[in-house]
Structure formats: structure tokens, C-alpha cells
C-alpha positions as CSV (number, residue, x, y, z in Angstrom):
1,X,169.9,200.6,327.5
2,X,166.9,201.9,329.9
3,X,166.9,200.8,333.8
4,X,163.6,198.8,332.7
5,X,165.6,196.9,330.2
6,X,168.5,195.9,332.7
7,X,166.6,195.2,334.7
8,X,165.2,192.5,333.3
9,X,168.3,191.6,331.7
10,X,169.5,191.3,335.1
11,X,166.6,189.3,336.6
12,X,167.1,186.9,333.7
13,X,170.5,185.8,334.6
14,X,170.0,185.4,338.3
15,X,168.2,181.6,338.3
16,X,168.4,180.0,342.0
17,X,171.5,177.9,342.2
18,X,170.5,174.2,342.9
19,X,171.5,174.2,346.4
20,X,169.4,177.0,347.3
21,X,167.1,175.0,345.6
22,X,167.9,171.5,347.8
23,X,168.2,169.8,345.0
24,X,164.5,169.9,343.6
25,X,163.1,171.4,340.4
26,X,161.7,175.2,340.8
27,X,157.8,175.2,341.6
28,X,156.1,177.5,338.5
29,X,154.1,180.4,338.5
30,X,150.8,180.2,340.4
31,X,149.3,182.4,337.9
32,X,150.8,181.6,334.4
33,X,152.5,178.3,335.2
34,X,155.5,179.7,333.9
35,X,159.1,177.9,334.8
36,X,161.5,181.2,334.1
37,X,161.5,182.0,338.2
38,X,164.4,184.1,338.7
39,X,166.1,186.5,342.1
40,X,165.9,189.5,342.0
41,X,168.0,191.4,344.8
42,X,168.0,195.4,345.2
43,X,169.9,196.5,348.5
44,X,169.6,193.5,351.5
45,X,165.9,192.3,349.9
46,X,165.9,189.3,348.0
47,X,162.8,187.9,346.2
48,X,161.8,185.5,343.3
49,X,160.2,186.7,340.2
50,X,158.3,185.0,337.2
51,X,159.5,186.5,334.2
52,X,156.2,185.1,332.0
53,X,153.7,187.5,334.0
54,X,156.4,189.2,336.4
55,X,154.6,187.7,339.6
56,X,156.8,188.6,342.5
57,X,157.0,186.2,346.2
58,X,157.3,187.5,349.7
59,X,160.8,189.5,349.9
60,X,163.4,187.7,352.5
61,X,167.0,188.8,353.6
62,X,168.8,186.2,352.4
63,X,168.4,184.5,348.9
64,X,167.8,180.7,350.0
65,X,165.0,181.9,351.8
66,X,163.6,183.6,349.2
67,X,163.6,180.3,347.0
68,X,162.4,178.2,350.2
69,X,159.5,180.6,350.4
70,X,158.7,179.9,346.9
71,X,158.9,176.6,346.9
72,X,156.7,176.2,349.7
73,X,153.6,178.8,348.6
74,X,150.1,177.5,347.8
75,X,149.5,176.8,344.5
């Protein structure tokens, strides 16, 4: 299996929990409208990522602020 493919393999089964998402639904892509919004961590960095177009948001320390982030963002 390549790194690319883990990767993603890996970003795929890594959905915020509900309580990092306070009990609402995830908010979808900005750009494709897509509801597959996933964490991705590497090291202390923590950051959601679409995988329909593979639109990343802002990359926080801790996971729950990486999904508040997201949740919050202009649409």
C-alpha cells in the first residue's frame, strides 16, 4: 500500500466524535458541499479535511478545536 493510499485510508476512519462535535451535524464543504469531513492529525497538528475535493481547515493543537473551527467558517 503507498503512503498516499494510507493516507487516505487513514483520514477516512478518523470522523469527529459527536462530542467534539457538541452534539450538532458536521457543516459540509464550502467548495463541493460534501459531508465526508474527516481529522487528520500528523505530529501535535490537527485539522479537518473533505475527502470529496480534499479541502483542508486551519490546523489547531487539539482536535475539538479543529472541528469548532470548522464548524464556525464562512460558508
Amino acid at each position: 500500500m503507498s503512503e498516499l493510499t494510507f493516507k487516505l485510508k487513514e483520514r477516512r476512519n478518523n470522523p469527529p466524535t459527536l462530542w467534539e462535535l457538541k452534539g450538532k451535524k458536521i457543516v459540509p464543504c464550502p467548495f463541493c458541499g460534501g459531508i465526508e469531513i474527516h481529522l487528520v492529525k500528523d505530529g501535535w497538528m490537527n485539522w479537518c479535511c473533505c475527502t470529496g475535493c480534499g479541502m483542508e481547515g486551519p490546523v489547531r493543537e487539539k482536535r475539538v478545536h479543529a472541528v469548532s473551527i470548522w464548524q464556525r467558517r464562512a460558508t
